[in-house]
N, C-alpha and C positions, 0 to 999 in steps of 0.2 A: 715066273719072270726073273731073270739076271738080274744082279744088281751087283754094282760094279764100282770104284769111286773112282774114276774119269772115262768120261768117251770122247773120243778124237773121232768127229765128223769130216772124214775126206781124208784119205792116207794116200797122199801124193807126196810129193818134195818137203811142205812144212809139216804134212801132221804123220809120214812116217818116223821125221823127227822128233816130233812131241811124243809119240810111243815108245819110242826110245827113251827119251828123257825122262818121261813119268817113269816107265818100269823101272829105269837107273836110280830112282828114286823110291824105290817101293812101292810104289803103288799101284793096285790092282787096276790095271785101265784096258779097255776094251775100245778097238781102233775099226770104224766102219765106211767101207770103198765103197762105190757105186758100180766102179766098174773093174777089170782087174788090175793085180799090182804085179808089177807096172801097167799102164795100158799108155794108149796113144789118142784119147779123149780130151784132155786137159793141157798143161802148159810144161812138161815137164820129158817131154821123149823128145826125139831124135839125138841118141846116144850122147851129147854131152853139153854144158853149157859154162858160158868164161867165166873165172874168177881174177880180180884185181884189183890190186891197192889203189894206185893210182886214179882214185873215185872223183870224177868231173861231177857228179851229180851233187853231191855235199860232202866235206872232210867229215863231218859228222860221222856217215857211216864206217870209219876207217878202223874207230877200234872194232867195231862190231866184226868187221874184214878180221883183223888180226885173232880173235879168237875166232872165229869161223875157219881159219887155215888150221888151227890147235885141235878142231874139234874134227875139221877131213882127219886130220891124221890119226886121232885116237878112233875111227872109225876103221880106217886102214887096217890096224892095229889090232883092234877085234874081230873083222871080218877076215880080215887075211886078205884082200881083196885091193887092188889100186883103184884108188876114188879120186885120186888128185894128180892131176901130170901138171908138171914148169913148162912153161914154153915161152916165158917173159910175155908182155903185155907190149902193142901199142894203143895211144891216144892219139888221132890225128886232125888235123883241118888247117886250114887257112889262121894266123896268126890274129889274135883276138877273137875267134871262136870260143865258145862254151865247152867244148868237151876239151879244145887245149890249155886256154884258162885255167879252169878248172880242175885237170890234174893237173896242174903246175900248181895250182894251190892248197890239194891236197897233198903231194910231194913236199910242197916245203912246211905246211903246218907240221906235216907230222915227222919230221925227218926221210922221206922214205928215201934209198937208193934209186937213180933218175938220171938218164939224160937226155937232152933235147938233140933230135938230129930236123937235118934239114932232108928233102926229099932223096935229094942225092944221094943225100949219106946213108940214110937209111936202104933204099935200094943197092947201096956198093956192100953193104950188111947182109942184107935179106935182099937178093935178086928178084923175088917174086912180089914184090912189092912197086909199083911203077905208078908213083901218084903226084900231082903235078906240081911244077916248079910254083915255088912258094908257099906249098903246103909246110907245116912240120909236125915231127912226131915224137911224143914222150912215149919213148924208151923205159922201160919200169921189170925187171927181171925176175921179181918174184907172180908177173900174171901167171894165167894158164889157163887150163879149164876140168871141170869137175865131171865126173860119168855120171849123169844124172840119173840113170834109167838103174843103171851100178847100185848108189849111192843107196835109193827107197830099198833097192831089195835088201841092202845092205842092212840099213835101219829098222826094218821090219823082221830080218833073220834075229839081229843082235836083240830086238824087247822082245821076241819068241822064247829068245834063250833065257829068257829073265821074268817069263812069265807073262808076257803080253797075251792076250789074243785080238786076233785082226782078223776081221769077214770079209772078204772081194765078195762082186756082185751082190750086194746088199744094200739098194737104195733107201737112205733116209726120208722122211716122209715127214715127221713133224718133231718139233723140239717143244715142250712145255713143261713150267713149272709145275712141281707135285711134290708137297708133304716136306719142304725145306732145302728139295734138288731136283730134279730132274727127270720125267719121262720122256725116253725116244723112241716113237714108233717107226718101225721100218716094213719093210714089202715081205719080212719074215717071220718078225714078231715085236714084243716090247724088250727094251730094258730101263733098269732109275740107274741114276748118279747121281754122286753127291756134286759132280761140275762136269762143264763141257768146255771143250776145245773145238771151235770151228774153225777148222782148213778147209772152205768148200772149194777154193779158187774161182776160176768164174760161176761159180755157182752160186757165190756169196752173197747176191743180190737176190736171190732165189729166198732165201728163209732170211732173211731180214729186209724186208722191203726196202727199210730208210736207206739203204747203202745202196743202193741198187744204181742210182743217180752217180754214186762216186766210188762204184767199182766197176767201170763197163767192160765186156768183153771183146776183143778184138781178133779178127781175124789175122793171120800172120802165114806166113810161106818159108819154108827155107829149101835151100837149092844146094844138092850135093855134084858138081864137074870133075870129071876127069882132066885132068892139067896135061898140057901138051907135054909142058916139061916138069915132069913130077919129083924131080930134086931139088927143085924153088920150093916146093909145097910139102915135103916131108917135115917129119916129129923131128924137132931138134936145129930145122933150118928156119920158121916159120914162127912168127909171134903170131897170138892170138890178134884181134885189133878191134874198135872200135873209131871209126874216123865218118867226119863229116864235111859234107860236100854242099853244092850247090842243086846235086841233085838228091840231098839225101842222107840220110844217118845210116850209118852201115856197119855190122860185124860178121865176123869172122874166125875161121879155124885152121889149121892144117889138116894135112889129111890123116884120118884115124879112124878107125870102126867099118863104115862104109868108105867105099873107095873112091872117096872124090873129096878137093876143095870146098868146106860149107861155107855159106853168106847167107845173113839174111839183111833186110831193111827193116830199121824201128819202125812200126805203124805201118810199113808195108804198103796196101792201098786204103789204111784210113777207113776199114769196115766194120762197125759195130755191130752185130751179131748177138741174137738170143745163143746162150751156147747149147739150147738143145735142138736147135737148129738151122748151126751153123755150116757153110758152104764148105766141105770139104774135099771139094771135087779139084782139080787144079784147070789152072786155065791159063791158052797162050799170054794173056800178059802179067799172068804170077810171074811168070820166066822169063818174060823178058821184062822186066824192071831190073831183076837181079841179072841178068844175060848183061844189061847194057851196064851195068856198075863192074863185072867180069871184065869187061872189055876194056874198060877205061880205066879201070887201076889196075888191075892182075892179066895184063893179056894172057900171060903164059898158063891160065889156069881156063882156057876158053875153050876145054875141050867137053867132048859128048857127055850130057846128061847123065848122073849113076841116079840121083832119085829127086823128090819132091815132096816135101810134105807140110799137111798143115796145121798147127799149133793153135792156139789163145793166150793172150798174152789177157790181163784185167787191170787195165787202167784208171789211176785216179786223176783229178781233176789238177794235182801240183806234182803227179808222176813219182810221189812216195809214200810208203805202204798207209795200211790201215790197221794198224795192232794197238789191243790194251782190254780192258775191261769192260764188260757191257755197263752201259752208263746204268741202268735199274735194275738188272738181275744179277744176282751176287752168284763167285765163283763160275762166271760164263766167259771164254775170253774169246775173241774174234783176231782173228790174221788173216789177211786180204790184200788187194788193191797192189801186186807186187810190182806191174808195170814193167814187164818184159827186163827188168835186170836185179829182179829180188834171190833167184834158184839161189847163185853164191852162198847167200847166206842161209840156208834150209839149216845146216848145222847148228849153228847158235839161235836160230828161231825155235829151233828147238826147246834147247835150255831154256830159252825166255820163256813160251810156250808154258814148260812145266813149272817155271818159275813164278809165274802169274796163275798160275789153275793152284797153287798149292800154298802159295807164300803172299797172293796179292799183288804181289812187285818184281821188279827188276833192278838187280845193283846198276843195266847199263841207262844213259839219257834215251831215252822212249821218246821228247818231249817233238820232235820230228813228226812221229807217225800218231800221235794221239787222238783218238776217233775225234774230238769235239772241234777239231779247226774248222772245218767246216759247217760248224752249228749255224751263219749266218747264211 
């Protein structure tokens, strides 16, 4: 039997992080996939996902943002690899909106560089952009977005080099205390630890039942077009965006990897989903929810379909994460519930990750995502 002193249950986006981080910390840890790394099972492919200051969701997360861009880049850095492209950020909607709000109050809490355009003005900016009179949008220069699919393999090579190991296709099967830490049995054999790190993603309702209620998994769709006019929609012309309508919360990319403009919609059609049997078939109105948002704010991106695919996003009940300490078992930490806009910060969940598996704590405020709000 291995024995090991940490296992990272799920090496996807946060727990190829935490392997990284524990190794960077000396410690012998052993990281176990279920399925391959990368794969396209979970919440973390279709080549890339946004990162951005400008957080409508809570200023809270903003320092967290700020070291999470420190930590893309000393990744870069190691790998050799680009994990991080600029392409500035928008916020959009209708004026008293939540996501405009909201970066606007994360922009001025925390000083960021911001400005607010009007639809106009944004379209005489960014052409590819055609969203309707009265909307506005926070302008924020340091968005972009992260190569997600990049990034694992990235953090997975660099704790290799450091002494990690990691097993694809090796389904966990049970977690139980033994002898002061740890047994995990899997579909291959056992190993002990003296701690665990669970990154199951949607799965994390799966071995902890309690959570199960307040980490659902959802179905999600993204839509890659070919742009009629594809120099609206090129690296370097095109913010990333997140904007909200009347029909809808929606983001976005320019074109990169594959050859088309990507969008998706937050919640999509609102499917909750076992994720081991989850619909991943696509169907006419995946494509046209997102077809009909093409239309009305991006005409020029309305051209033939390059792909389709379908994701899980695991949502919680206030739509921010679930990280910290198992409330009765010692050295056990849980991260979950990321809610279709946590990938960003994989980097410094990282850190936290090994920071909690080996120290008990976190220098950053946690007090956001701590498992017990929901005790009622």
């Amino acid at each position: 039997m291995q024995r090991v002193d940490a296992i990272v249950v799920g090496v996807g986006g946060m727990g190829s992080a935490a392997v990284y981080h524990l190794a960077k910390r000396g410690v012998e840890v052993l990281g176990l996939e279920r399925f391959d790394i990368p794969n396209a099972e979970g919440s973390s492919h279709g080549v890339n996902r946004i990162i951005r200051l400008a957080y409508w969701e809570d200023p809270a997360y903003v320092p967290l943002l700020r070291r999470a861009y420190e930590l893309w880049r000393e990744l870069e850095h190691v790998s050799g690899d680009r994990i991080l492209v600029i392409t500035g950020s928008v916020d959009a909607g209708p004026p008293g909106c939540q996501t405009l709000d909201g970066a606007l109050h994360s922009c001025d809490l925390h000083h960021l560089p911001h400005e607010l355009l009007s639809a106009g003005a944004l379209t005489e900016r960014y052409p590819g952009y055609r969203l309707p009179d009265g909307m506005q949008a926070v302008y924020q220069p340091e968005g972009g977005f992260v190569l997600s699919e990049q990034a694992i393999c990235a953090h997975v090579a660099a704790a290799q080099s450091l002494g990690a190991e990691v097993h694809a296709r090796e389904a966990v099967q049970s977690i139980r205390p033994a002898g002061g830490g740890y047994l995990v049995q899997t579909d291959r054999g056992e190993y002990r630890a003296e701690r665990v790190v669970l990154t199951a993603g949607p799965w994390l309702g799966k071995f902890l039942p309690q959570l199960a209620p307040l980490a659902l998994p959802e179905r999600q769709v993204l839509l890659w077009a070919q742009p009629t006019l594809p120099e609206q929609f090129a690296l370097g012309r095109f913010p990333v965006f997140n904007m909200e309508g009347d029909d809808g919360r929606f983001y976005g990319f320019p074109v990169y990897g594959i050859p088309g403009f990507k969008i998706g919609r937050y919640h999509h059609l609102e499917e909750v989903q076992d994720p081991d049997r989850v619909d991943r078939e696509i169907h006419p109105r995946d494509e046209e929810v997102l077809r009909s948002a093409i239309r009305r704010y991006f005409p020029a991106a309305d051209g033939p379909t390059m792909s389709l695919r379908t994701c899980l996003f695991t949502n919680t009940p206030d739509s921010h994460f679930l990280l910290g300490l198992h409330p009765s078992l010692e050295r056990f930490v849980i991260a979950g519930g990321f809610s279709g806009h946590g990938y960003k910060f994989a980097s410094v969940m990282g850190e936290i990750l090994a920071d909690l598996a080996m120290d008990g704590k976190s220098p950053f405020d946690l007090s956001l995502f701590r498992l017990d709000r929901f005790a009622n």
